[in-house]
C-alpha positions as MATLAB code, in Angstrom:
seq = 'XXXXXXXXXXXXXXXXXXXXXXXXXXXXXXXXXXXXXXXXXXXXXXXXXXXXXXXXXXXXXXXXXXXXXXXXXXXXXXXXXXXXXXXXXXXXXXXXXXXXXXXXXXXXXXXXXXXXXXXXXXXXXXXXXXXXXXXXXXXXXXXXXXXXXXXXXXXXXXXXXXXXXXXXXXXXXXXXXXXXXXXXXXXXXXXXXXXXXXXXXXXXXXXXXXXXXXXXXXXXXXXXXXXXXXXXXXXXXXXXXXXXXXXXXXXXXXXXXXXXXXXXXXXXXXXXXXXXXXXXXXXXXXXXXXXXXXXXXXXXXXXXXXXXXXXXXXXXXXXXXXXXXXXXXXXXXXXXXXXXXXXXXXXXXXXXXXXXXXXXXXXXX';
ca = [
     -22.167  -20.754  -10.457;
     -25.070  -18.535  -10.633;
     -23.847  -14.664   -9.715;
     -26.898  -12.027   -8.775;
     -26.997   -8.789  -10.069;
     -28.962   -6.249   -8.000;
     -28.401   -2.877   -9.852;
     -28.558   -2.263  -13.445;
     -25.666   -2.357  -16.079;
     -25.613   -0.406  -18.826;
     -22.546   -1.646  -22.038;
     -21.434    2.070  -22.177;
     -19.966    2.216  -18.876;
     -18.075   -0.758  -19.096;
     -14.485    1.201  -19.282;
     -16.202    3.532  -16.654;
     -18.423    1.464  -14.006;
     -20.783    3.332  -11.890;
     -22.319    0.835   -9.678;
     -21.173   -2.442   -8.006;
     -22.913   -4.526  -10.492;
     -21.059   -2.869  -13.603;
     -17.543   -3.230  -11.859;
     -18.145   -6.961  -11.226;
     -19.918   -8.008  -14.488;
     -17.577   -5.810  -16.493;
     -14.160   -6.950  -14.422;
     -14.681  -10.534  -15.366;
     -15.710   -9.915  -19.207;
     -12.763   -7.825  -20.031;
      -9.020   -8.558  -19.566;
      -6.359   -6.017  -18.802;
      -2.198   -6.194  -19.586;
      -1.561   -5.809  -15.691;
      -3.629   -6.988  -13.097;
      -3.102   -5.683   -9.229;
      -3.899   -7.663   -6.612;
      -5.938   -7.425   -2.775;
      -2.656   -5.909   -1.848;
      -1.826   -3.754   -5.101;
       0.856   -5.873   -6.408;
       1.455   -6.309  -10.036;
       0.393   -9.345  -11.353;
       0.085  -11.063  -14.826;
      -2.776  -10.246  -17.017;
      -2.884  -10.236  -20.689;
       1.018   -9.388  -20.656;
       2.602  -12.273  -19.117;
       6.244  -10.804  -19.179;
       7.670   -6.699  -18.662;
      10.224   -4.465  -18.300;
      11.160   -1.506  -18.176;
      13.614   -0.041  -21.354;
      15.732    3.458  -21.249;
      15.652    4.508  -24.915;
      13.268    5.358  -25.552;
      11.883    5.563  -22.103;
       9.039    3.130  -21.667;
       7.789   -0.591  -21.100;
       8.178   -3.432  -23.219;
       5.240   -5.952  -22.462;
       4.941   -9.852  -23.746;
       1.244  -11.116  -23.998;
       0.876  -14.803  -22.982;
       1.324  -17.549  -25.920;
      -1.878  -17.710  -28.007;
      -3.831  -14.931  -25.517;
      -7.408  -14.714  -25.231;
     -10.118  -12.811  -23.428;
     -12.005  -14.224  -20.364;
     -14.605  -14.978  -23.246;
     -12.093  -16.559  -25.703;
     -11.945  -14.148  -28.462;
      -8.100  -13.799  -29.369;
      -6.028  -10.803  -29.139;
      -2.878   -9.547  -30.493;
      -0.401   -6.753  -29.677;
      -1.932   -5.080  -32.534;
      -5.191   -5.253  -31.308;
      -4.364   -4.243  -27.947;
      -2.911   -0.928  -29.551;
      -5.682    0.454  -31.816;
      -8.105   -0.651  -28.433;
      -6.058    1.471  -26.150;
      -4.848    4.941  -28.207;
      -8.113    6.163  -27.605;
      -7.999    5.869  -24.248;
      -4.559    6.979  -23.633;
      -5.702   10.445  -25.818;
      -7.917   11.444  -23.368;
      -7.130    9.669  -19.837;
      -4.452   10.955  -17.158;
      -2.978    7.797  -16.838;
       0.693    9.460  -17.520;
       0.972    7.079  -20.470;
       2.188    8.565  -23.617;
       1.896    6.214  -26.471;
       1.642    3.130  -27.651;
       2.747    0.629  -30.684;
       2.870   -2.931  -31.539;
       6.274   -4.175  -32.112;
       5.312   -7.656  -33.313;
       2.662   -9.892  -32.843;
       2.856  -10.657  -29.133;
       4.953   -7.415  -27.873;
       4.127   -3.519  -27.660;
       5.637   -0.567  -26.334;
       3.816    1.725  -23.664;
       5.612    5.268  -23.636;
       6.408    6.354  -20.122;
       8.342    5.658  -17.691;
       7.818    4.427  -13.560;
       5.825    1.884  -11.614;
       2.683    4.176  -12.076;
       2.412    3.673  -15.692;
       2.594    0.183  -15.416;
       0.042    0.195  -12.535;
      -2.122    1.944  -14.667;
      -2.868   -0.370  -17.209;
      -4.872   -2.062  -14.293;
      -7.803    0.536  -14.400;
     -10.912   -0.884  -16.178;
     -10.854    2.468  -18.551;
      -7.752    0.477  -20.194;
      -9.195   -2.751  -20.288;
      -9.575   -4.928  -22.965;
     -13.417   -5.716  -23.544;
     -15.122   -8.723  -26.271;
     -17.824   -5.950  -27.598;
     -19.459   -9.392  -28.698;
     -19.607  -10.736  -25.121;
     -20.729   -7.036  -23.763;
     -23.937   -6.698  -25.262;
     -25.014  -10.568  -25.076;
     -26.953  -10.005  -21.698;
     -30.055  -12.439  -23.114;
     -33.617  -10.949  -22.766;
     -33.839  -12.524  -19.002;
     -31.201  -10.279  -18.130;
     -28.327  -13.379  -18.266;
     -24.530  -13.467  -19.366;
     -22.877  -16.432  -19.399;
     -18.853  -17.420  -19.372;
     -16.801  -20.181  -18.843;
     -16.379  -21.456  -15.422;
     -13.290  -24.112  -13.676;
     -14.071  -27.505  -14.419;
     -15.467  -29.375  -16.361;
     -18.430  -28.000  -18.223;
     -18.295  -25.040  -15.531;
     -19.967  -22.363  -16.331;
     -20.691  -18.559  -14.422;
     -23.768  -17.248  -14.927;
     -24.347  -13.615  -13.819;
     -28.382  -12.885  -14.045;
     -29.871   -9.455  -12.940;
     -32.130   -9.380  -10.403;
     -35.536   -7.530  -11.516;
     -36.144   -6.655   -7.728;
     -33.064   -5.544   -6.867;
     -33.688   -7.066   -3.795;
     -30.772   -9.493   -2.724;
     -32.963  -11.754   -0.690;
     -34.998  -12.335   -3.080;
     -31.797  -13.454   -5.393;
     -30.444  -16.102   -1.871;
     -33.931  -17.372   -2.406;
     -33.729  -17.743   -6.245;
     -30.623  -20.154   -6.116;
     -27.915  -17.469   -6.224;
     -24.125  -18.662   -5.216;
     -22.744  -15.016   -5.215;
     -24.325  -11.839   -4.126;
     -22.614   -8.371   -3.216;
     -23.700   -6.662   -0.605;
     -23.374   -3.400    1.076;
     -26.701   -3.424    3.611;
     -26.442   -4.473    6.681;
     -30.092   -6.114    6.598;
     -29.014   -7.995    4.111;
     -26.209   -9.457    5.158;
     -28.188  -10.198    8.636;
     -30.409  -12.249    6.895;
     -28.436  -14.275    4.860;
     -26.150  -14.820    8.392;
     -29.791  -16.473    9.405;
     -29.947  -19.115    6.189;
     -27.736  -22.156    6.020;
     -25.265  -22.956    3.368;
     -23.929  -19.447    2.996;
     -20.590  -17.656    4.608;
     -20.232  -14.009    4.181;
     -16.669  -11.917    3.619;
     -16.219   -8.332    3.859;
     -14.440   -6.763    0.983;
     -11.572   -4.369    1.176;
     -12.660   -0.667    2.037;
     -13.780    0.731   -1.088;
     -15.648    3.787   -1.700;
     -15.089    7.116    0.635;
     -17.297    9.950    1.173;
     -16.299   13.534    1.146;
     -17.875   17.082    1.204;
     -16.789   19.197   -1.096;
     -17.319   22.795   -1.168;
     -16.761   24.899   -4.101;
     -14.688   28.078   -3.930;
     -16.832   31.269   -2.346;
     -19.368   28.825   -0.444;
     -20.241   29.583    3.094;
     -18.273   27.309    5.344;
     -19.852   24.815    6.630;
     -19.511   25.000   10.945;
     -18.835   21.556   11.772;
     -16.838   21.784   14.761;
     -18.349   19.043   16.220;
     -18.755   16.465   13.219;
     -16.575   13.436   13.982;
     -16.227   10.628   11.298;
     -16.127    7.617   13.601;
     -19.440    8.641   14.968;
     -20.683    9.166   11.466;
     -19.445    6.106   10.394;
     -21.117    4.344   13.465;
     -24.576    6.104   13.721;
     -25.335    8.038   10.722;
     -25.317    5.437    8.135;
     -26.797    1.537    7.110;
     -23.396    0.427    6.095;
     -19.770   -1.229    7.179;
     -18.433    2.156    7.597;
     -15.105    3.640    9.470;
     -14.298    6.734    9.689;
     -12.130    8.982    6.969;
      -9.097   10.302    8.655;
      -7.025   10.803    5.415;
      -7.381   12.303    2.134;
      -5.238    9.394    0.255;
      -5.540   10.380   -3.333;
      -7.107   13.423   -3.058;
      -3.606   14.935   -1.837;
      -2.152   14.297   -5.133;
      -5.879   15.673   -7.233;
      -5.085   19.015   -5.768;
      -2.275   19.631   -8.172;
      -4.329   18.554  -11.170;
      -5.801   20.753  -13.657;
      -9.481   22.019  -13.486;
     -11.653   22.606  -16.667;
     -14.445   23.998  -15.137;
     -13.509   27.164  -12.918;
     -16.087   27.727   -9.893;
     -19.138   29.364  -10.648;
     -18.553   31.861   -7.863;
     -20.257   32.232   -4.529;
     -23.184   29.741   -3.637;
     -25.570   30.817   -1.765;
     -28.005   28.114   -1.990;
     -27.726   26.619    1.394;
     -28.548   23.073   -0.157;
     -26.050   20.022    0.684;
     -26.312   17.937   -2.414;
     -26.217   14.331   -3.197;
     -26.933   11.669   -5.699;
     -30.595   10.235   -5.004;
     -29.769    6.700   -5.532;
     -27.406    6.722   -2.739;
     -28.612    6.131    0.299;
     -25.273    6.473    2.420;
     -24.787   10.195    0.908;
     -28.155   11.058    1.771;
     -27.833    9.605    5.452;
     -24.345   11.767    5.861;
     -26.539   14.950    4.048;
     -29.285   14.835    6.426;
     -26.517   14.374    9.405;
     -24.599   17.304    8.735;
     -27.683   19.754    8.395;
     -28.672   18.391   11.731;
     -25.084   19.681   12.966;
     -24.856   22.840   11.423;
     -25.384   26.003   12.969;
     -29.279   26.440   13.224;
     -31.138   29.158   11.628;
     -28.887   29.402    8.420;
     -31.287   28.017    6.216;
     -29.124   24.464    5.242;
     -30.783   21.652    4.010;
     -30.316   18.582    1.935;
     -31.706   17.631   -1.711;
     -31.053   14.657   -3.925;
     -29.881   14.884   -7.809;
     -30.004   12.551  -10.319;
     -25.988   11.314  -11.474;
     -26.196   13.431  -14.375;
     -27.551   16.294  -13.149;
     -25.725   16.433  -10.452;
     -22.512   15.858  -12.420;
     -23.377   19.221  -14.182;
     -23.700   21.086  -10.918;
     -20.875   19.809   -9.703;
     -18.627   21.205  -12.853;
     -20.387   24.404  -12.309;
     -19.685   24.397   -8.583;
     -23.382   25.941   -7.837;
     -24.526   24.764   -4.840;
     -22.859   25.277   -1.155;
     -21.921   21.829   -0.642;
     -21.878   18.073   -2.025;
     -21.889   14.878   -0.444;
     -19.878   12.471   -2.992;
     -18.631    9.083   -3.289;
     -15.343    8.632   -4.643;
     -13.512    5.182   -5.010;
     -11.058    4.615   -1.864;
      -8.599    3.991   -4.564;
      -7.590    4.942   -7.787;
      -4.450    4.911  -10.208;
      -5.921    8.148  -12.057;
      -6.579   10.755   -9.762;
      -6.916   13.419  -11.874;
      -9.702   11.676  -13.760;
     -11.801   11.064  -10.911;
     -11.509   14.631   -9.943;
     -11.990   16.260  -13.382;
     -15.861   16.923  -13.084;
     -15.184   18.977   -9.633;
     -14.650   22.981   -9.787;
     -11.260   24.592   -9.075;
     -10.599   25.133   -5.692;
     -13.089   23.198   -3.936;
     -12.401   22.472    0.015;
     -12.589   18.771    0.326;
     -13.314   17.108    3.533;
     -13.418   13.057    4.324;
     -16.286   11.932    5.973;
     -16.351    8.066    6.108;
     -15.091    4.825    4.039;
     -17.092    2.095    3.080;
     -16.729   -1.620    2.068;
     -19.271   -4.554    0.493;
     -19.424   -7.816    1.912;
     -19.269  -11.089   -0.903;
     -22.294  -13.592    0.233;
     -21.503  -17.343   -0.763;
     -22.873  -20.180   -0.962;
     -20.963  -23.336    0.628;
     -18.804  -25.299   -2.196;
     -18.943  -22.078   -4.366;
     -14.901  -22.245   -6.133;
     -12.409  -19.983   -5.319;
     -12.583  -15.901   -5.865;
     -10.117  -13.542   -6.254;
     -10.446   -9.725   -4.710;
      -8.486   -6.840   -6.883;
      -6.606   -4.114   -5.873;
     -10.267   -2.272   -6.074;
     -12.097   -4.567   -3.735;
     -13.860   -6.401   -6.979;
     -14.298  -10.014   -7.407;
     -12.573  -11.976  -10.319;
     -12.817  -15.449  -10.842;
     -10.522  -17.655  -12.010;
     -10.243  -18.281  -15.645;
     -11.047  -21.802  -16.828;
];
């Protein structure tokens, strides 16, 4: 099976994806304890067995007889320990600690469902460093398929143009365009499946801003005419609700005058809600819209120097706090819209599995 990859993927992000093609090529080379499922249900992973002990106050998890890695490197409690304690020092996962007690068994410190869910997120996953950096000079990664001889290829696309992968041979391709997905509706042989709703837009203000007036911004009619996506509407703040109460590193810079509406460049749904909501606000106020690179625009968010931000946050997450920890204390956040991919497959392709996340994992051999 022959998997297209339209956007780039860089090894260092693979506890920390940034694009779709980093969560899908890094999901099915790593392995993690827990698994959740389309619905958020625990499942198996690595651990194959849990529960939950009083004294002290923390899980016990089994790892399955003999475990391996997706890429068949074997693993140990041991290993799964010294891989995780860094993690667990510096993520808000709620986790304490963690130590091997034999061979097969370890001890994660903390108590409640949410700890357990945690060791789900791909910043706790366990990753074959071998298998990470063996993308091939043609921009191919290879594991073992189902079957007989099966075998997944995932090969970048040097276009990034998913068409161009359909035409190519490809059995797999995300997408999130709408052009796209019309035109592989128009080729035989291929079925396409939206995804769960995955990433939501807000605006976020930092503390001191001028308010934005947007008395008559409405997120089903952004979600319907101001973007190229599968888009609803953002009614709720979901996780955000529980990021309030999280602590803030990086105190606001004060009062931003700017007038600018920021966004990441590469994103071409932020830049469609940017441009919608200047054309909203109150005219004569000087608002506009301009496009920062991530990085950059990472650092202006911790600073909190500009009047407003257009940002795309995953729909879900099991660490708030750490997908909030770059924004400025106090910020008013606002949702504007959710969005979701749709899988494109080829007829006979074998059977996928959709995470808790809305990411594709196929079945191990």
């Amino acid at each position: 099976m022959t998997v297209a990859l339209l956007e780039p993927a860089e090894p260092s992000h693979a506890l920390r994806p940034a694009n779709d093609t980093e969560r899908l090529l890094f999901r099915n080379l790593s392995d993690n304890l827990i698994r959740l499922d389309c619905r958020g249900d625990v499942r198996a992973g690595l651990a194959e067995a849990w529960k939950l002990d009083a004294e002290p106050a923390g899980w016990i998890l089994t790892l399955r007889e003999n475990a391996r890695l997706r890429t068949g490197a074997s693993i140990s409690a041991y290993r799964v320990v010294s891989t995780l304690r860094p993690q667990l020092s510096t993520a808000p996962f709620g986790i304490d600690s963690a130590v091997a007690l034999n061979a097969r068994q370890l001890r994660i410190f903390g108590s409640g469902d949410s700890v357990l869910r945690a060791l789900a997120d791909p910043a706790l996953a366990l990753v074959d460093s071998l298998a990470l950096h063996g993308m091939n000079d043609e921009g191919v990664t290879q594991l073992p398929g189902t079957g007989p001889g099966g075998v997944i290829e995932f090969r970048v696309v040097q276009s990034g143009d998913g068409r161009d992968a359909l035409e190519a041979g490809a059995d797999l391709v995300i997408a999130r365009s709408a052009s796209l997905r019309e035109y592989a509706q128009g080729r035989p042989g291929f079925a396409s499946f939206p995804l769960p709703w995955s990433r939501s837009y807000i605006l976020l203000q930092p503390t001191g801003a001028p308010l934005l007036p947007l008395r008559g911004l409405d997120s089903q009619s952004l979600a319907r005419d101001a973007v190229e996506a599968d888009a609803q509407g953002a009614d709720s703040l979901g996780w955000l609700n529980q990021a309030e109460a999280c602590p803030r590193s990086h105190p606001s810079a004060g009062p931003a005058g700017s007038g600018r509406i920021v966004y990441e460049q590469e994103d071409a749904v932020a830049r469609a809600l940017a441009e919608r909501i200047v054309a909203m606000a109150e005219p004569g106020k000087g608002w506009r819209t301009f496009g920062m690179v991530a990085a950059e625009l990472v650092h202006s968010l911790e600073r909190g120097s500009e009047s407003a931000y257009v940002l795309a946050v995953p729909r879900q997450t099991v660490a708030p706090c750490r997908e909030s920890a770059d924004w400025p204390a106090g910020a008013r956040i606002r949702p504007l819209i959710e969005t979701r991919a749709h899988a494109i497959v080829r007829e006979g392709a074998p059977p996928l599995a959709v995470e808790w996340d809305g990411t594709i994992r196929f079945p191990e051999p």
